[in-house]
Each structure stands twice: as structure tokens, then as C-alpha cells.
N, C-alpha and C positions, 0 to 999 in steps of 0.2 A: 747258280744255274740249277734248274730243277731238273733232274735225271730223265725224269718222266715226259716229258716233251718236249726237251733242248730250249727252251724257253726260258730268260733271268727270272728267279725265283722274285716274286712280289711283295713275301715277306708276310702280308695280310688281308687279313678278308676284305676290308675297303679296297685295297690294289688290286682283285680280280682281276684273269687280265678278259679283256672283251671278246676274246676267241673261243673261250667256255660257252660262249652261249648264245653263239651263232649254231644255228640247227644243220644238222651234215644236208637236210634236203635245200638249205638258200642254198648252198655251195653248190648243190647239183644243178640247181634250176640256172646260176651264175655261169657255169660252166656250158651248159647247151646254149645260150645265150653268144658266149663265146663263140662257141664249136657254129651255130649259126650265122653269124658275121665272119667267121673263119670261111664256112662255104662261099659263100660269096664273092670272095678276092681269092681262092686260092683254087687250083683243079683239085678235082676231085675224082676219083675214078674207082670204082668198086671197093670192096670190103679193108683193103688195104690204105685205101685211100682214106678213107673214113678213119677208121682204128689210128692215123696218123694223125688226124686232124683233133682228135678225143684226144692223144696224146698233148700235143702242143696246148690245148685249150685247159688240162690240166694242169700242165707245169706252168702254166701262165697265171691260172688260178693263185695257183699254190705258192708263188714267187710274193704277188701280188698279198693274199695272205696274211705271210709272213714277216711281210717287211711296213705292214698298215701298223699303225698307233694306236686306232680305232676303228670300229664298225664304219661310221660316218667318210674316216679316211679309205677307209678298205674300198668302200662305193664309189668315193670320189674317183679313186685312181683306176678303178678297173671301169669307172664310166667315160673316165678322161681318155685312158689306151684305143677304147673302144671309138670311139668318139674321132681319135686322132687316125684309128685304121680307116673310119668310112670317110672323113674328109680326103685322108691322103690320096686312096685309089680314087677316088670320084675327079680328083683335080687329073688325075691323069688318063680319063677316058676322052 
């Protein structure tokens, strides 16, 4: 395990793992994308409202993240979740 960011050590430069080199700004732009789709199914009401919603859309990020294989997986799953919030509320309007 590499100290450095809880992550199984890879051992080699060919084992890179694919989270190095994803840039912190896709994560941001992934995250408002959330926080966006989040508005939409959820109330919202002033500054606390929001700050709540940034939260959730983080640790959803960051779950998401962590538990991908790859970039390609990482997209899959957080397009999938996405995907699975706007079908769900829509069938129940």
C-alpha cells in the first residue's frame, strides 16, 4: 500500500495507476455536472442549500473515484449513476 495516497502500491512505471493523470479541473467540471443534476431532483433553498448539495456531489465524485479501475470505468459509472438519477425522478413525475 503506498502511504502516500492509500492506494495498492503498483510496483511500476508501466502500472501507473490512471488517477495521476486525470487533471483536479475534469474532477471539478464532473462534479458541477453532478451538483447540476443534483439541482434538479432535490430542493434547494439558499446558501446552505447549495453548500449541501456541493457536498453530496463531492463525496459522490470521490466514492465514484476511488472505486473505478480506469478513467474509461470512472466515466462509465458516474454517467451510469447520472443517467440512473434523471430516468428515476422522470418516471415518477
Amino acid at each position: 500500500m503506498d502511504n502516500d495516497n492509500g492506494r495498492p502500491n503498483q510496483g511500476t512505471e508501466a502500472n501507473r495507476d490512471w488517477r495521476d493523470e486525470l487533471q483536479p479541473e475534469s474532477r471539478k467540471r464532473i462534479v458541477k455536472k453532478i451538483m447540476a443534476s443534483l439541482k434538479r431532483h432535490l430542493p434547494v433553498s439558499g446558501h446552505e442549500g447549495l453548500h449541501e448539495i456541493q457536498k453530496i456531489a463531492q463525496r459522490f465524485e470521490e466514492k465514484i473515484f476511488t472505486a473505478a479501475t480506469s478513467r474509461p470505468d470512472y466515466l462509465r459509472k458516474i454517467s451510469s449513476k447520472m443517467l440512473l438519477m434523471e430516468t428515476g425522478s422522470s418516471g415518477s413525475n
